[in-house]
Every structure is written in structure tokens, then in C-alpha cells.
N, CA, C and O atoms as CSV, one atom per row, in Angstrom:
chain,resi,resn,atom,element,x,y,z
A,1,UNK,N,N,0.844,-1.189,0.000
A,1,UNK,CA,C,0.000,0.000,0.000
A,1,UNK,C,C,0.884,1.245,0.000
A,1,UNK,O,O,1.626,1.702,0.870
A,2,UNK,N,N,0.634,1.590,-1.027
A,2,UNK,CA,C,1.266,3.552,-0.851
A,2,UNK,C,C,0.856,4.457,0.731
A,2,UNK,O,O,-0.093,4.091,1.424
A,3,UNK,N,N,1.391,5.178,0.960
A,3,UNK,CA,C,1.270,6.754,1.355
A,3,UNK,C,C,-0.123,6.754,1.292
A,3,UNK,O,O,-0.893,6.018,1.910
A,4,UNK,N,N,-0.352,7.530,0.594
A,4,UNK,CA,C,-2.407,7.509,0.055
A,4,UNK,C,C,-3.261,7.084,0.753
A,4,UNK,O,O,-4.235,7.583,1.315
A,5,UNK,N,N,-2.754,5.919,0.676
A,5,UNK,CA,C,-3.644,4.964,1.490
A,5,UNK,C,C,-3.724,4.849,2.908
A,5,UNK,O,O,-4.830,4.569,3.370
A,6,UNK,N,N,-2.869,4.995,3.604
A,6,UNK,CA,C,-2.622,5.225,4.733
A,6,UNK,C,C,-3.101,6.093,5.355
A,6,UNK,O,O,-3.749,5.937,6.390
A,7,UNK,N,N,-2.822,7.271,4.747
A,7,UNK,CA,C,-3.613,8.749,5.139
A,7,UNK,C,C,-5.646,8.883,4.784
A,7,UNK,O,O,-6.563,9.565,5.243
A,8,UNK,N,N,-5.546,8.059,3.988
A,8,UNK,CA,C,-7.215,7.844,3.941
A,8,UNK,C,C,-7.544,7.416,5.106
A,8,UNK,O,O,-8.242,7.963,5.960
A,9,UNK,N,N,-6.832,6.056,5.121
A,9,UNK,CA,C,-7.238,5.263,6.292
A,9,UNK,C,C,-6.962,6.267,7.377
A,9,UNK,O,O,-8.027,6.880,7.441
A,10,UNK,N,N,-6.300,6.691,8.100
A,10,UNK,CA,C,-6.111,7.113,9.342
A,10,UNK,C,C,-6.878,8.779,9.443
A,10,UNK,O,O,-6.957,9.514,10.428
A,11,UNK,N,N,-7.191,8.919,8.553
A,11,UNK,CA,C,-8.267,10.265,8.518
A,11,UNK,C,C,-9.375,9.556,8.556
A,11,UNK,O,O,-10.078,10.012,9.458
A,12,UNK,N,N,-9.963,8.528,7.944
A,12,UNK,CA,C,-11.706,7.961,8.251
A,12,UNK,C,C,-11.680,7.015,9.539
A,12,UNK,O,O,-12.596,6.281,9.911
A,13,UNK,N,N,-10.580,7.171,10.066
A,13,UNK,CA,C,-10.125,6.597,11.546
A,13,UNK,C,C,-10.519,7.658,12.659
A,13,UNK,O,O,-11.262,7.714,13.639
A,14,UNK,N,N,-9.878,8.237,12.172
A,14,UNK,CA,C,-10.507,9.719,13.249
A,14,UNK,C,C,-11.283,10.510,13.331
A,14,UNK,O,O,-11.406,11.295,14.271
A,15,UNK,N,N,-12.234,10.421,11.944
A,15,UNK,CA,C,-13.252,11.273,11.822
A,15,UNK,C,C,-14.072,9.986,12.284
A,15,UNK,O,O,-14.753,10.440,13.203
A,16,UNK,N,N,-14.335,8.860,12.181
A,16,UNK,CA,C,-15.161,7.786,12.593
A,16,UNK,C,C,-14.938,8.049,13.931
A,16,UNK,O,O,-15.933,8.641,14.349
A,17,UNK,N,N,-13.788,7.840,15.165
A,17,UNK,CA,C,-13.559,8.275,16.259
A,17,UNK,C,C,-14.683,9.473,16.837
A,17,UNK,O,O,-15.712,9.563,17.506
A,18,UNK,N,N,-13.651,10.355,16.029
A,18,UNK,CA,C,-14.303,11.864,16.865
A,18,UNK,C,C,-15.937,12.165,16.497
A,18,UNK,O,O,-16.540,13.099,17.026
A,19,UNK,N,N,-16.605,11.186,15.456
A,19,UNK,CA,C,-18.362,11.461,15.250
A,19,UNK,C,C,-18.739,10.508,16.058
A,19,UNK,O,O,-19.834,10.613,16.610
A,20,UNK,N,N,-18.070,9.597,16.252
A,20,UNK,CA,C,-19.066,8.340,17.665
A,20,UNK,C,C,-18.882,8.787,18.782
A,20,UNK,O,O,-19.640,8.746,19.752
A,21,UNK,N,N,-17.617,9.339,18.663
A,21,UNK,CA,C,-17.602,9.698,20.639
A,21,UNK,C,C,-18.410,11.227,20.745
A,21,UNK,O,O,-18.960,11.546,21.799
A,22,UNK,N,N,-18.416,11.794,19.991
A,22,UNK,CA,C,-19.670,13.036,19.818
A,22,UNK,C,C,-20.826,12.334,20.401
A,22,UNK,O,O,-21.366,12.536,21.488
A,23,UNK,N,N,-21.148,11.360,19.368
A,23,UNK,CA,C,-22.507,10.985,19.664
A,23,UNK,C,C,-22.344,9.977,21.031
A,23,UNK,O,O,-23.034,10.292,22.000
A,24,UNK,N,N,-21.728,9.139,21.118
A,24,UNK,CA,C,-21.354,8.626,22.689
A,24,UNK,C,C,-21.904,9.908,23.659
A,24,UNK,O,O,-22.844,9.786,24.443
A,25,UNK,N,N,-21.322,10.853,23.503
A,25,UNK,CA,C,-21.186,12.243,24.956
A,25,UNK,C,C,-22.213,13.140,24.950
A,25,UNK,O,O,-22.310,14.018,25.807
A,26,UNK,N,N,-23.299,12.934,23.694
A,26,UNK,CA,C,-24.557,13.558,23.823
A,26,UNK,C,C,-25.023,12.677,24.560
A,26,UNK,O,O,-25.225,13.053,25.714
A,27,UNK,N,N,-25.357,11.292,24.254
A,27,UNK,CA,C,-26.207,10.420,25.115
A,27,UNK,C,C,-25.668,10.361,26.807
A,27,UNK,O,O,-26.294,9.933,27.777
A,28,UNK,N,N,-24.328,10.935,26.756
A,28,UNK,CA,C,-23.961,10.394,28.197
A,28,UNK,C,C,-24.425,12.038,28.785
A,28,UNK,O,O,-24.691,12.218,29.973
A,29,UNK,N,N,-24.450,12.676,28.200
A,29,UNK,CA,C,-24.814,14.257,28.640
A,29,UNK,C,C,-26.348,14.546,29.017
A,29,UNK,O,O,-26.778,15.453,29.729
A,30,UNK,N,N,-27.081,13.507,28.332
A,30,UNK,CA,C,-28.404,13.561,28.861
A,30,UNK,C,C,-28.563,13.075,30.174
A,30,UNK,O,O,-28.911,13.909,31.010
A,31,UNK,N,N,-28.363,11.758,30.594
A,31,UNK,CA,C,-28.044,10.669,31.601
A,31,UNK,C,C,-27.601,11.619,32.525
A,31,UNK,O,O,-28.437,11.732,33.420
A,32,UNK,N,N,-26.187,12.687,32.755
A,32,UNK,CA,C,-25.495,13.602,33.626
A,32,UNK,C,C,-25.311,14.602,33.304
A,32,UNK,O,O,-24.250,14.865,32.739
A,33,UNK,N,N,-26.356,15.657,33.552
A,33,UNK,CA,C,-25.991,16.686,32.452
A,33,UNK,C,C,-25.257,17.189,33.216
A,33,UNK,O,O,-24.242,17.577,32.637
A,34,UNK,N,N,-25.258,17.449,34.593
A,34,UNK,CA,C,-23.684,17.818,35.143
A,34,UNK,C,C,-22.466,17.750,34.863
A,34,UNK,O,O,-21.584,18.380,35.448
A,35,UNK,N,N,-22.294,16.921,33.875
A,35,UNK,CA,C,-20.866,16.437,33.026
A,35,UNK,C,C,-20.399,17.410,31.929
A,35,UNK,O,O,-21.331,17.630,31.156
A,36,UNK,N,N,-19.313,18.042,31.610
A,36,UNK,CA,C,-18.870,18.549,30.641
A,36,UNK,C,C,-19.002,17.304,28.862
A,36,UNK,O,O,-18.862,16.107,28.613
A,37,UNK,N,N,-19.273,18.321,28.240
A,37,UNK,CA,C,-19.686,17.656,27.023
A,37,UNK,C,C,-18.210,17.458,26.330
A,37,UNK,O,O,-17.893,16.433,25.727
A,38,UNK,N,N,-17.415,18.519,26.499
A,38,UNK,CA,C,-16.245,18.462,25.970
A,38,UNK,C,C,-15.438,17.301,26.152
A,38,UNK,O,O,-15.063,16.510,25.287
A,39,UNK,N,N,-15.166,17.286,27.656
A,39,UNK,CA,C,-14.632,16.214,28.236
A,39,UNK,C,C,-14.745,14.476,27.619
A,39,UNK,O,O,-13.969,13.604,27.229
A,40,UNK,N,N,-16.436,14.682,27.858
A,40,UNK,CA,C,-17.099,13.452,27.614
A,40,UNK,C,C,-16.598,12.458,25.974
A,40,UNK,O,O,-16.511,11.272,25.659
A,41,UNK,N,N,-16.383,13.763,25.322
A,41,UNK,CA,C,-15.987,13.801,23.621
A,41,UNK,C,C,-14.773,13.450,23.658
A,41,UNK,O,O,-14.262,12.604,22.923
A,42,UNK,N,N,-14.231,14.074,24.513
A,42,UNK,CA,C,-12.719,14.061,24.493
A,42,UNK,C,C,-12.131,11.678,24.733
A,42,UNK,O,O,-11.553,10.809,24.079
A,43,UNK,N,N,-12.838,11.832,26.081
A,43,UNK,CA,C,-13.437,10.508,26.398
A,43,UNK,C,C,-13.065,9.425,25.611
A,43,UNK,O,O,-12.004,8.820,25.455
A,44,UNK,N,N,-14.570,9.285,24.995
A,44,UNK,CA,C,-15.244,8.435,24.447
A,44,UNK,C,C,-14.571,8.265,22.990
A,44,UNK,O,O,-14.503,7.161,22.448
A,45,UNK,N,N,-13.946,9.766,22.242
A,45,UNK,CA,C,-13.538,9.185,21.067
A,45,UNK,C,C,-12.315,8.718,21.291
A,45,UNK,O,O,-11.779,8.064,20.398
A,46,UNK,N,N,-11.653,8.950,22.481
A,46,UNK,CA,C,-9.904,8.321,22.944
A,46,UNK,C,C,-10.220,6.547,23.258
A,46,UNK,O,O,-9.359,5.669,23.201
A,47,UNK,N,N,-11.660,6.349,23.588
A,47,UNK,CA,C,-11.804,5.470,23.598
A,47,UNK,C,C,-11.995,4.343,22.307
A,47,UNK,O,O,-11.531,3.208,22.200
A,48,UNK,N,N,-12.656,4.937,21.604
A,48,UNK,CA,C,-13.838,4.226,20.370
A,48,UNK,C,C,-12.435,4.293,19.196
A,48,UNK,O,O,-12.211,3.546,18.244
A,49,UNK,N,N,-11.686,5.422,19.673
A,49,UNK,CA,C,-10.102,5.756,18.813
A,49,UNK,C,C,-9.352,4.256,18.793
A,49,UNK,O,O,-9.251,3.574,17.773
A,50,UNK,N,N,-8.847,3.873,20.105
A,50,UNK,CA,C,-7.997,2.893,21.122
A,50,UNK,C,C,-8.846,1.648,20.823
A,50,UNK,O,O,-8.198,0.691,20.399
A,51,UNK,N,N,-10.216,1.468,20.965
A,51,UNK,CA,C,-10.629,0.028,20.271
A,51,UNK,C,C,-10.155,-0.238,18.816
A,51,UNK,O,O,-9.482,-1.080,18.221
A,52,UNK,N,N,-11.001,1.162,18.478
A,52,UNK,CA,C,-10.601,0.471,16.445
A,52,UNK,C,C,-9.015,0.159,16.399
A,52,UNK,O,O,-8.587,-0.813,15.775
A,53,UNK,N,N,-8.472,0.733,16.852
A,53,UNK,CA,C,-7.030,0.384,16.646
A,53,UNK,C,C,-6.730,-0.710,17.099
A,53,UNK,O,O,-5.706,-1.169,16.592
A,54,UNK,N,N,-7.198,-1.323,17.844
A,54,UNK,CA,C,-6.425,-2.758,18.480
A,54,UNK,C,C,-7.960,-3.846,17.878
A,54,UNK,O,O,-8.087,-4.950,18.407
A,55,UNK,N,N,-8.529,-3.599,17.284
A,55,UNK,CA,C,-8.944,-4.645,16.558
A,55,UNK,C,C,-8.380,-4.667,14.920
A,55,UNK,O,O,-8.322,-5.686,14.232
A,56,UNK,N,N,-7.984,-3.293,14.483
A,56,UNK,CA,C,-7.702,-3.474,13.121
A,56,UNK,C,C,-5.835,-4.462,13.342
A,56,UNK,O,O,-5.258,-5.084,12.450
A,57,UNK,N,N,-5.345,-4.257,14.803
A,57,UNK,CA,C,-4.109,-4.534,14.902
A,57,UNK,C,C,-3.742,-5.805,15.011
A,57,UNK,O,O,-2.594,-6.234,14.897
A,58,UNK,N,N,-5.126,-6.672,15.328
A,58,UNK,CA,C,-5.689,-8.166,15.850
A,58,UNK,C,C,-5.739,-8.216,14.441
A,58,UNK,O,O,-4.808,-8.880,13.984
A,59,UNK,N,N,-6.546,-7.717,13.543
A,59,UNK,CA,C,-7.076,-8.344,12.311
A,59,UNK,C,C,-6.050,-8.431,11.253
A,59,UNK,O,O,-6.090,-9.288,10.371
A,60,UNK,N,N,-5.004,-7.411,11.368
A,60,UNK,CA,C,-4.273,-7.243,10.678
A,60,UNK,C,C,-2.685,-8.096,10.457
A,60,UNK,O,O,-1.946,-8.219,9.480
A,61,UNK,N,N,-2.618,-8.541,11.754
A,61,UNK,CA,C,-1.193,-9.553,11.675
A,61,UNK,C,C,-2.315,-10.613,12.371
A,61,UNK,O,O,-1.981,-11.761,12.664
């Protein structure tokens, strides 16, 4: 695989990340709205980030 490819991949990596954990931290913002939304985002896509990566890392070797 080229360059190219890589950078596709790891840009629809993080935009997939940072729109689920968005939507992750609205739903968790309803549940506590005492909670910072930012935070929650911050969170959830470090999380949903850190899964995809260690399953594409399982799938991949």
C-alpha cells in the first residue's frame, strides 16, 4: 500500500472516532448533564479511537 492509502485510512479513523464519541457524549450528557460535554468527547472518542485500533491490529497480523 502507498502513502495515500494510509492517510485515507487514518483520517476515516478519526473522523469515525471523533463522530461516535460526539454521539457517545450527547447520550452520556443527557443521563449527567452535570458532566462537561467536551470532556465526555474528548473521552469516548480516545476510547472508540484505542478500540478500532487494536482490533484493526488483531485483524491485521
Amino acid at each position: 500500500m502507498d502513502a495515500r492509502s494510509y492517510l485515507v485510512m487514518v483520517a476515516l479513523w478519526a473522523a469515525s472516532a471523533a463522530i461516535s464519541g460526539a454521539v457517545l457524549a450527547g447520550m452520556a450528557k443527557r443521563t449527567h448533564p452535570a458532566l462537561s460535554f467536551r470532556r465526555l468527547w474528548v473521552f469516548y472518542s480516545a476510547l472508540v479511537g484505542v478500540f478500532v485500533a487494536i482490533v484493526l491490529f488483531s485483524g491485521w497480523f
